[in-house]
PLY file of the C-alpha trace (Angstrom):
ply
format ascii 1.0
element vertex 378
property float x
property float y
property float z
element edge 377
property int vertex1
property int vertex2
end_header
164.41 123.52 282.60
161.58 122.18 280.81
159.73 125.78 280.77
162.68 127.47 280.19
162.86 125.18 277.03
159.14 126.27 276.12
159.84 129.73 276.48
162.61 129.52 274.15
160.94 128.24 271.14
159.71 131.08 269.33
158.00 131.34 266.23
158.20 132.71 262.97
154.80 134.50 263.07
151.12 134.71 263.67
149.47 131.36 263.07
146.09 130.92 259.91
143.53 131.16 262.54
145.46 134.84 264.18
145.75 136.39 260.65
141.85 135.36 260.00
140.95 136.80 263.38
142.19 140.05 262.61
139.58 140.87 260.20
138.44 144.15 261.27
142.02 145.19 263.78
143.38 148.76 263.63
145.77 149.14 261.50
146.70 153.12 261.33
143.39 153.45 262.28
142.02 151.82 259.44
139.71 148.35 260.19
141.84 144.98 258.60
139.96 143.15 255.36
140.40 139.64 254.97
139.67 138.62 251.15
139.73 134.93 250.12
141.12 134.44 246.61
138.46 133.49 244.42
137.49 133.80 240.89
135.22 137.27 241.73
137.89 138.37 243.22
140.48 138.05 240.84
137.69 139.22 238.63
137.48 142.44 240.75
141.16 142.88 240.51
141.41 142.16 237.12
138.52 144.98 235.96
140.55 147.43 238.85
143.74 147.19 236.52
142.28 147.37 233.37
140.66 150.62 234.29
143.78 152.23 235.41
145.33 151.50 232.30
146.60 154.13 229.90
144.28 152.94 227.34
141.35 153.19 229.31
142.31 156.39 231.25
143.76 158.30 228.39
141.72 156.40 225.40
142.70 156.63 221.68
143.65 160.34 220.66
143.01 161.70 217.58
145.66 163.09 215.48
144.94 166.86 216.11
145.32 169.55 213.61
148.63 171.85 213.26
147.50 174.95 214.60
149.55 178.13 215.11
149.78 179.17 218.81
152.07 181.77 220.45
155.36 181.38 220.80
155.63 179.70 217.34
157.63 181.24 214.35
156.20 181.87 210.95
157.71 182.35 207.58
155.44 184.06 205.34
155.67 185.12 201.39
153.22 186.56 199.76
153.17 186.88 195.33
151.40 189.24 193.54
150.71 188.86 189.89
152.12 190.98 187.49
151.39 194.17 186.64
152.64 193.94 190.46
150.82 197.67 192.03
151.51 196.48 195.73
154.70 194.65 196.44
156.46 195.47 193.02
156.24 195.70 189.09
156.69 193.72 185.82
155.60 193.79 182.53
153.24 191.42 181.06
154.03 188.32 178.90
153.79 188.35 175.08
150.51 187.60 174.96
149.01 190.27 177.60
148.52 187.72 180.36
149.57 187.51 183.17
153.23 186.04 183.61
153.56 184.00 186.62
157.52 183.84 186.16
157.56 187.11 186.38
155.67 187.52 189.74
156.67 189.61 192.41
157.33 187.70 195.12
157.83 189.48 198.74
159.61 187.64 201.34
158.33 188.60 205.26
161.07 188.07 207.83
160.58 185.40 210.11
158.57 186.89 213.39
157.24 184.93 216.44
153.92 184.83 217.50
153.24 187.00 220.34
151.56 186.54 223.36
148.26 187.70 222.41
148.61 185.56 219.27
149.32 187.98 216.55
151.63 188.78 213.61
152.17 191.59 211.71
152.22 191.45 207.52
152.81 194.74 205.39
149.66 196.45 203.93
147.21 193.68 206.09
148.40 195.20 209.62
148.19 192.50 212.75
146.43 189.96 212.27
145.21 186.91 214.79
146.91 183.77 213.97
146.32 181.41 217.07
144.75 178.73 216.96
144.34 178.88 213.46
146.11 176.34 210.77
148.49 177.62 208.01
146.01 177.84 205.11
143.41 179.98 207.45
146.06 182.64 207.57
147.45 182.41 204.16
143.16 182.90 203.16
143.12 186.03 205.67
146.24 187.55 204.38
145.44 187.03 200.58
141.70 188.62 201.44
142.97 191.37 203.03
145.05 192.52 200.08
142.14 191.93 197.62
141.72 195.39 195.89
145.02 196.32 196.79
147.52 194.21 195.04
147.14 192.23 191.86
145.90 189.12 192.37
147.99 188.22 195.53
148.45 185.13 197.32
149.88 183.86 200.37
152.07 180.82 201.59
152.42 180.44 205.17
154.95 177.93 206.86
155.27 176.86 210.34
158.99 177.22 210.54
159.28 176.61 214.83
155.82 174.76 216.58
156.59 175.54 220.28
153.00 175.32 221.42
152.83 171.59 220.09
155.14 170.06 222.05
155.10 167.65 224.88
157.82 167.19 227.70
159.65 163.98 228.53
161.74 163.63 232.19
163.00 161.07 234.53
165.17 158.52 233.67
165.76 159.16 229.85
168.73 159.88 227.78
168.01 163.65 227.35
165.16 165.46 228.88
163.24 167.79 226.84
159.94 168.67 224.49
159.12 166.94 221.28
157.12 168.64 218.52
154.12 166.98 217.58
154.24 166.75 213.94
150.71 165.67 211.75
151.86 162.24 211.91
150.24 161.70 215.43
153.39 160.96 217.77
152.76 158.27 220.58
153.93 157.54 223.47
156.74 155.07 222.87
157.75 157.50 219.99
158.34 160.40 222.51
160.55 157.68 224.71
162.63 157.14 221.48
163.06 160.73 220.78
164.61 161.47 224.33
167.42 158.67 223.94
165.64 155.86 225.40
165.29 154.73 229.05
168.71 155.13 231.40
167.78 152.24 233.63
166.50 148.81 232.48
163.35 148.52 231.55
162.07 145.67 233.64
162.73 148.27 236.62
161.09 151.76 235.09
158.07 153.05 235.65
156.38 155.61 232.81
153.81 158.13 234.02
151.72 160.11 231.40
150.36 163.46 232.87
147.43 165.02 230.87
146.38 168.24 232.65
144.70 166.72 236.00
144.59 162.94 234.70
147.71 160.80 235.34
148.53 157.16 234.98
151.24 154.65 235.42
152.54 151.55 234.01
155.29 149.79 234.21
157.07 150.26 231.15
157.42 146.68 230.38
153.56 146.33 230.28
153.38 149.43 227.51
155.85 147.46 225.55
154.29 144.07 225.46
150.84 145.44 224.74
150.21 147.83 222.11
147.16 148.99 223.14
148.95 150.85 225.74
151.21 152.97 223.49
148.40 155.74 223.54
148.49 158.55 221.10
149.66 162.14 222.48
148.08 165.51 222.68
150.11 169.02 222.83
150.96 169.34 226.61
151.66 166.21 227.76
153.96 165.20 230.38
155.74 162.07 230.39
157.90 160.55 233.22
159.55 157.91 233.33
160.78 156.53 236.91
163.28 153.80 238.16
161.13 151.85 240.17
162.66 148.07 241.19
159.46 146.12 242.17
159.94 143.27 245.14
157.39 141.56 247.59
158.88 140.50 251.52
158.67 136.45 251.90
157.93 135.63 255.67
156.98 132.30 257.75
156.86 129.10 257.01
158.68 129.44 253.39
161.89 127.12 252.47
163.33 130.74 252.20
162.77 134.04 253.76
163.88 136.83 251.63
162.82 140.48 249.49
162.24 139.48 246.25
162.33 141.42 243.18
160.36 141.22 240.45
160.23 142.08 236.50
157.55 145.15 236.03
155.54 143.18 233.56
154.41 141.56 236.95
153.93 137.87 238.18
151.62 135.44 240.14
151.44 134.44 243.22
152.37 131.07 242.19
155.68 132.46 240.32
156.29 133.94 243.65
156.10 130.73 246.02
158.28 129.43 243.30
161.17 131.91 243.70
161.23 131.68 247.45
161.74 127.58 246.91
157.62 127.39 247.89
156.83 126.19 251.20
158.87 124.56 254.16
157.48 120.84 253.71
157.69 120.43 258.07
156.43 123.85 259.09
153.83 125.18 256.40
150.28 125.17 257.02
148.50 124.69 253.77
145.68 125.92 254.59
147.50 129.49 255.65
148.85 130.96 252.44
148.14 135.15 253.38
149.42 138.26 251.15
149.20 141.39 252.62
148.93 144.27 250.84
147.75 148.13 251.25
144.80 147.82 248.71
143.18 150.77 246.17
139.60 151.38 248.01
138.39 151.29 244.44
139.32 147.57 243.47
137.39 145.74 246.60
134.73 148.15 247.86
131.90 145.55 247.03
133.89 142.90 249.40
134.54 145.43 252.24
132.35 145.55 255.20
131.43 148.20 257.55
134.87 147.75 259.73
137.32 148.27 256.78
138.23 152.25 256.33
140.22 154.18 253.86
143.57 155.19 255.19
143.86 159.26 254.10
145.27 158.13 250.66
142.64 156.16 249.79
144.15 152.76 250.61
142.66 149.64 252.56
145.22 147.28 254.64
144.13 144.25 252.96
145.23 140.49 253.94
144.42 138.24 251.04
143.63 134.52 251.75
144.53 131.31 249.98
144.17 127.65 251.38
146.56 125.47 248.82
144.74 122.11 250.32
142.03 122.98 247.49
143.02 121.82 243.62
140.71 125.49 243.13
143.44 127.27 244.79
146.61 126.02 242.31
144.45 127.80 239.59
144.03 131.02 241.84
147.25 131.13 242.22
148.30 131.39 238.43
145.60 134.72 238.07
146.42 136.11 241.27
149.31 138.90 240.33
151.77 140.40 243.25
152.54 144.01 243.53
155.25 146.36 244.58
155.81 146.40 248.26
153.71 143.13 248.77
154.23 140.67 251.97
153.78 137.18 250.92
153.11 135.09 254.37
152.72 131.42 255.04
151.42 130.37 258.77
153.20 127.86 260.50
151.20 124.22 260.69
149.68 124.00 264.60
151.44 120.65 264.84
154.73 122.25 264.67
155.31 124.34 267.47
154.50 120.93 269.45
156.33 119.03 267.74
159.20 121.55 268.78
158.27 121.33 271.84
158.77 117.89 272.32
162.09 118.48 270.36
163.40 120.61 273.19
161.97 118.23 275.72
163.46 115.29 274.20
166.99 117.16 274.18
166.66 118.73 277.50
165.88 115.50 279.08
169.14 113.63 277.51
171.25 116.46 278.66
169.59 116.01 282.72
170.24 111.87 281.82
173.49 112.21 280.79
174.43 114.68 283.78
172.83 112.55 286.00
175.32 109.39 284.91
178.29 111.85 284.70
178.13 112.43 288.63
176.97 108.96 289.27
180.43 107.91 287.31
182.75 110.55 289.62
180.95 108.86 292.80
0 1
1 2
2 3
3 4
4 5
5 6
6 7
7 8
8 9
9 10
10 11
11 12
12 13
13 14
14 15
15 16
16 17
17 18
18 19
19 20
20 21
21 22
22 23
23 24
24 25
25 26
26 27
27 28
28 29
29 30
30 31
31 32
32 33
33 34
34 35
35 36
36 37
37 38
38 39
39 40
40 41
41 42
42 43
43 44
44 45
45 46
46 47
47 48
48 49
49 50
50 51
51 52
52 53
53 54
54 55
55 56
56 57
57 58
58 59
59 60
60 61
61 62
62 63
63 64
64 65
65 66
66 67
67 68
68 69
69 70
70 71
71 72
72 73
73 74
74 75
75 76
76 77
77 78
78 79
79 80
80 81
81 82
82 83
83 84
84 85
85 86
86 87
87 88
88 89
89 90
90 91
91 92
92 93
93 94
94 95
95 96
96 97
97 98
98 99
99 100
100 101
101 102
102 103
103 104
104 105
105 106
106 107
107 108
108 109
109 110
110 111
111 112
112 113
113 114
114 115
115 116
116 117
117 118
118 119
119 120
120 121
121 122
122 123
123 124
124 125
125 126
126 127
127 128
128 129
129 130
130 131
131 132
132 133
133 134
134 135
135 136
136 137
137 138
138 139
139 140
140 141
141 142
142 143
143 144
144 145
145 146
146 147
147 148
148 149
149 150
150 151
151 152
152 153
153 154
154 155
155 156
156 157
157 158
158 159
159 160
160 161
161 162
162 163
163 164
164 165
165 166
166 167
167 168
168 169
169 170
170 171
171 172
172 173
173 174
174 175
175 176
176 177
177 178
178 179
179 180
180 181
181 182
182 183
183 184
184 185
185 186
186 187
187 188
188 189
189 190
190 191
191 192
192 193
193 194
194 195
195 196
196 197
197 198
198 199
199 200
200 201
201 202
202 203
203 204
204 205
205 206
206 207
207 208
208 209
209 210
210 211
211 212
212 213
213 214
214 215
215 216
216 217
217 218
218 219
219 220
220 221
221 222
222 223
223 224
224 225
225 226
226 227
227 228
228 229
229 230
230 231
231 232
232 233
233 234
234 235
235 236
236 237
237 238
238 239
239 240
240 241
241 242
242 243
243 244
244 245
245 246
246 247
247 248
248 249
249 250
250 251
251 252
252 253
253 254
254 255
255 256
256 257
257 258
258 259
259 260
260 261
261 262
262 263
263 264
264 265
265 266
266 267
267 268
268 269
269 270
270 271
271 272
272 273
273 274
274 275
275 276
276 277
277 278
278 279
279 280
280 281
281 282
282 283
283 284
284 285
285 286
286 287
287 288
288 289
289 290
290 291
291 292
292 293
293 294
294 295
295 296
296 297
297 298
298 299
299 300
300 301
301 302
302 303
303 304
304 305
305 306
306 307
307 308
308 309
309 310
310 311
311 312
312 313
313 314
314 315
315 316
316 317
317 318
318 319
319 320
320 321
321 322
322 323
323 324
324 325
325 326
326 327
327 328
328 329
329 330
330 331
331 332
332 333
333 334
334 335
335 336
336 337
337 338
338 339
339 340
340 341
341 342
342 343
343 344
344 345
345 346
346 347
347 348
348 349
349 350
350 351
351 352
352 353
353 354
354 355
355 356
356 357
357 358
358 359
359 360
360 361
361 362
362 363
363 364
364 365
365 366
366 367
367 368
368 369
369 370
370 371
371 372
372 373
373 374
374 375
375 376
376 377
């Protein structure tokens, strides 16, 4: 009865000196990596996030000029002083000189820009307008009339931009394209133009695609730091995703649970704290694990020679913290938790023995007081 009672205990997982050992396991055929948390490392991480910013993937951009591009619709007029010979005629003022009241004035119909990024304007023929800004056309047009008309001039007006746009999807009021205008739009900006964000913003996700660079943020983080509200360039794509973040409490914790989390991120302290920290009888202090599947990028000084990329680029990572060390309560405050992250505290190797003798104790009582039950019927 007494091994049936040891075979019964269980557990509620590996113990500190199991999840150190398996530095170096498979793991989808990828080798284990078992980090202590110390101030390099947080150092590591730190740098790792700050380069996959917005700000420093994207950078500042500079307002960029309005520039005509196919697709786009032009209004164009064109005067000619008087005597008009060209696009009309009037007579001169009082004086002889020339009467700019009394200029002809020619209105173009609208016309988009084709494909090949022309327009057409009587007496100048087609003429290339992409890529070019308003006042280089209206120069072109008024130089090409030179010699014929009186004096002419051009105004040129960007009536519809379509080639200065960038698209906003996901979960927004209304998806669509915003026109860059010569303000210099950001990225917040094109957020408010689409309605907003559908789902709450603690749980959303934006994205900013720039022809083969993307990066993420949680939308929170853009929000609370300004820096990240990066300026936008014609073509941009911007995403925004409803993406609840949680981390999986296991072990010796006074409560296993998922727990979600507010995208501006928090510490692994923070998190202890939410689960009620650790189970007083059962924790082993010096076990405090996170596992996590790691960006390559963000350890690869740390990693030795039996920790491989999975085909993403990941590393199955087990991060280390032993809480019996004053260090560690300060580790804890810089040490942030991610999406998907399994928080783990090993059980103390005095407890399973102590349950042990728990079951003992009981099982022996129960054989005692069966013992003076039969003696009593005799």
């Amino acid at each position: 009865m007494a091994l049936a009672g040891c075979s019964s205990l269980g557990g509620t997982g590996p113990s500190r000196g199991a999840v150190l050992d398996s530095q170096g396991a498979s793991y989808a055929e990828s080798g284990i990596a078992v980090i202590a948390i110390d101030e390099p490392v947080l150092g590591r991480l730190r740098e790792h996030a700050a380069a996959s910013s917005l700000e420093r993937t994207f950078g500042e951009s500079a307002i960029s000029a309005t520039l005509i591009g196919p697709g786009d619709v032009l209004d164009i007029a064109i005067w000619e002083a008087p005597p008009a010979v060209l696009f009309g005629s009037s007579g001169p003022g009082e004086s002889g000189a020339a009467n700019l009241d009394a200029a002809s004035t020619t209105m173009i119909p609208q016309q988009q820009v084709s494909e090949d990024g022309r327009v057409s304007v009587p007496f100048v023929g087609r003429i290339p307008v992409a890529g070019l800004a308003p006042e280089q056309v209206e120069a072109i047009i008024a130089s090409r009339l030179n010699g014929r008309a009186n004096n002419p001039q051009a105004l040129v007006r960007l009536v519809q931009n379509e080639s200065r746009t960038v698209t906003v999807l996901g979960e927004v009021g209304a998806s669509g394209r915003m026109v860059l205008s010569a303000r210099g739009e950001r990225l917040l900006d094109a957020l408010a133009s689409a309605g907003g964000t559908s789902a709450p913003i603690s749980e959303t996700t934006i994205r900013l695609s720039r022809g083969d660079t993307q990066a993420s943020m949680p939308l929170d983080a853009v929000i609370a730091d300004p820096r990240q509200n990066v300026g936008l360039v014609p073509g941009d794509v911007i995403t925004l995703e409803h993406k609840p973040f949680s981390f999986v409490a296991l072990g010796a914790v006074a409560q296993s649970a998922e727990v979600p989390f507010e995208g501006a991120g928090i510490s692994l302290a923070e998190a202890l704290g939410r689960v009620g920290g650790l189970n007083d009888r059962r924790a082993d202090v010096k076990g405090v694990f996170v596992f996590r599947m790691e960006e390559g990028a963000a350890i690869d000084p740390l990693l030795d020679e039996s920790a491989h990329t999975t085909a993403n680029g990941l590393v199955p990572v087990v991060y280390s913290l032993r809480m019996d060390d004053a260090q560690s309560l300060f580790a804890m405050q810089d040490f942030t938790m991610r999406d998907n992250d399994l928080l783990y505290v090993a059980t103390a190797p005095g407890v399973e023995l102590e349950r042990f003798l728990s079951v003992l104790s009981s099982t022996a009582f129960s054989i005692v007081a069966t013992a003076n039950a039969i003696d009593t019927r005799q």
